[in-house]
N, C-alpha and C positions, 0 to 999 in steps of 0.2 A: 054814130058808129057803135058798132058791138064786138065783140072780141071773145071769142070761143077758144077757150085754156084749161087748162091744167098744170096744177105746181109741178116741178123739179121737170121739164118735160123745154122743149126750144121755144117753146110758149116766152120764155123771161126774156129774148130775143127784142119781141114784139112789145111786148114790157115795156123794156127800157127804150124803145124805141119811140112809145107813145109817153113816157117822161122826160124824152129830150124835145119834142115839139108842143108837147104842153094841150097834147087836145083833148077833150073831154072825150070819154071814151066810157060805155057800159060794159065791163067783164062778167060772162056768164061761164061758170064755171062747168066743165067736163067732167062728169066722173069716168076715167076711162074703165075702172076696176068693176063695175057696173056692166061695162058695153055699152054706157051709152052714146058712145061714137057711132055706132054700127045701126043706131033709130033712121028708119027714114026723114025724119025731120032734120037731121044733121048730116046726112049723104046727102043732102040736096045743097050744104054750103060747103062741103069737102066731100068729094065723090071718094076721097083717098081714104076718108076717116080717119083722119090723124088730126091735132094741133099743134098750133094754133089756124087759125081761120077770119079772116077780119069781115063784117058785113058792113057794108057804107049806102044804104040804103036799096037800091035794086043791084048793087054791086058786090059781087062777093071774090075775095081772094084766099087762097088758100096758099099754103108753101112759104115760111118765115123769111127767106129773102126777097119774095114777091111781093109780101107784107109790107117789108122793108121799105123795100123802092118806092109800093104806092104811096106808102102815107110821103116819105120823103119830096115825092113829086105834088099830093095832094095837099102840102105843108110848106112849099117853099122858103116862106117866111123863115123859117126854122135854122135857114141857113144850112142845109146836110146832105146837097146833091147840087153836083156842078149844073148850072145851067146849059140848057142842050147850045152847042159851037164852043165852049169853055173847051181848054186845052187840057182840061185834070179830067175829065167827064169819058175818055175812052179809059182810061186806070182806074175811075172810079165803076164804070160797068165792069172790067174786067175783075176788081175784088169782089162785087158781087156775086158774082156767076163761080168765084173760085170756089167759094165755101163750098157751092152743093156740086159743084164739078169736079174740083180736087181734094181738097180737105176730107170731106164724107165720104169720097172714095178712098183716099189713105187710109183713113181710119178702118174702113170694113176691110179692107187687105192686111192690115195689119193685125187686126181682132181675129179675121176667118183665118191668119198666115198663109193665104194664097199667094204665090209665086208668078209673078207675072215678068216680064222682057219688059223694063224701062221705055222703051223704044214703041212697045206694043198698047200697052195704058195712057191713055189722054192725061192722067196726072202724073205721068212719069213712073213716079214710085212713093214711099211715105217718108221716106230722105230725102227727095228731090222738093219736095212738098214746100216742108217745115225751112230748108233750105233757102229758097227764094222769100218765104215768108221773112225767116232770120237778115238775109240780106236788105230786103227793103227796110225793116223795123231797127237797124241797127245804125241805117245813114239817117231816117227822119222819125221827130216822136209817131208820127202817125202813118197812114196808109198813102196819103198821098199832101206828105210834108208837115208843116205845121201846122193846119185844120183836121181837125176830127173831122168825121161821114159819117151818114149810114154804114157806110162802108166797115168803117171800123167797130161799129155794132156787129154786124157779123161776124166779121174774123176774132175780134179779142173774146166775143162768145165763144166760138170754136177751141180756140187757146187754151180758154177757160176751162172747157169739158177735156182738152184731152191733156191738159198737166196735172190740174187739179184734180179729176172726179175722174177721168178712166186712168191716172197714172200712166199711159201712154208714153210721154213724151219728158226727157228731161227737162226742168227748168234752163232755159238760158240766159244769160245776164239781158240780151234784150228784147224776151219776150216777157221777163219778168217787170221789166222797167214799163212798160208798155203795156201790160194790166193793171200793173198799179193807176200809171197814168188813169185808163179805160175805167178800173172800178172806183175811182177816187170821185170821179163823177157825181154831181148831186144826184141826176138823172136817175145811174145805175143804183146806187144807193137807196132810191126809192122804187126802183122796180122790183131789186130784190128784197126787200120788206114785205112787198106785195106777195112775191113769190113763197116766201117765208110762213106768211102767213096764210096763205090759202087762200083771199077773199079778193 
């Protein structure tokens, strides 16, 4: 597998994602300051030009929750995705799909302060958002009870950029509790070293 990244960027996602299933992985680094996203050698594993990008031999995924899913499915062993008929496995799809469905869209409403009808927005709104986040993380350490997911690689990334690094969102006592938990991880702890350092 190959892993097309860039520091400070949703790349660390993908990261810590391939430090909690433990698989050997080659990172080729993006310079995006360059453009070289934009070479046709790299539109051809992301048409979007963006990172991260994972290659698995004639396989290529792009889109860091997509990322996610595959290695979590390509990884089982890993333990960090309900098996398909498991009962956690419809709330464990549904966290995924939040990040880039709600989460991403709160944020760009809230960055652009575009005014939308609750009612009108698939994500509600960036109170409604953070809300149902805040309610589930405040009954179970995790997304979906006492095991970590993929899942929660997602969302506690998400968390991550919008308390910490966009100042967005006030700290709450239980999304605070709940990063800790997330970055306490040996996993995370060595994805962001990786990210830290560049290589």
């Amino acid at each position: 597998m190959r892993l097309y990244w860039a520091p400070q960027t949703r790349s660390l996602r993908v990261l810590w994602m391939l430090e909690e299933i433990g698989a050997p992985c080659e990172r080729v680094r993006v310079d995006l300051k360059s453009g070289e996203q934009h070479k046709p050698a790299y539109h051809a594993i992301n048409p979007m030009e963006k990172v991260p990008a994972l290659q698995d031999g004639e396989s290529c995924v792009a889109e860091s929750g997509a990322v996610i899913a595959y290695l979590a499915e390509k990884f089982p062993q890993a333990g960090l995705a309900p098996a398909i008929g498991e009962a956690a496995r419809g709330r464990y799809l549904q966290w995924l799909f939040f990040s880039g469905s709600c989460i991403e869209a709160a944020i760009t409403q809230k960055f652009a302060n575009v005014q939308l009808p609750e009612g009108s927005a698939g994500w509600g709104s960036f109170d409604k958002v953070f809300n149902v986040l805040a309610e589930v993380l405040s009954a179970s350490p995790y997304l979906l009870g006492e095991k970590f997911s993929a899942a929660d690689v997602l969302i506690a990334s998400d968390l991550h950029f919008v308390i910490n690094v966009f100042k967005m969102l006030e700290p709450r006592p239980e999304f605070s509790a709940y990063l800790e938990r997330c970055r306490s991880r040996p996993a995370f702890l060595r994805a962001q070293k990786i990210d830290a350092d560049g290589i």
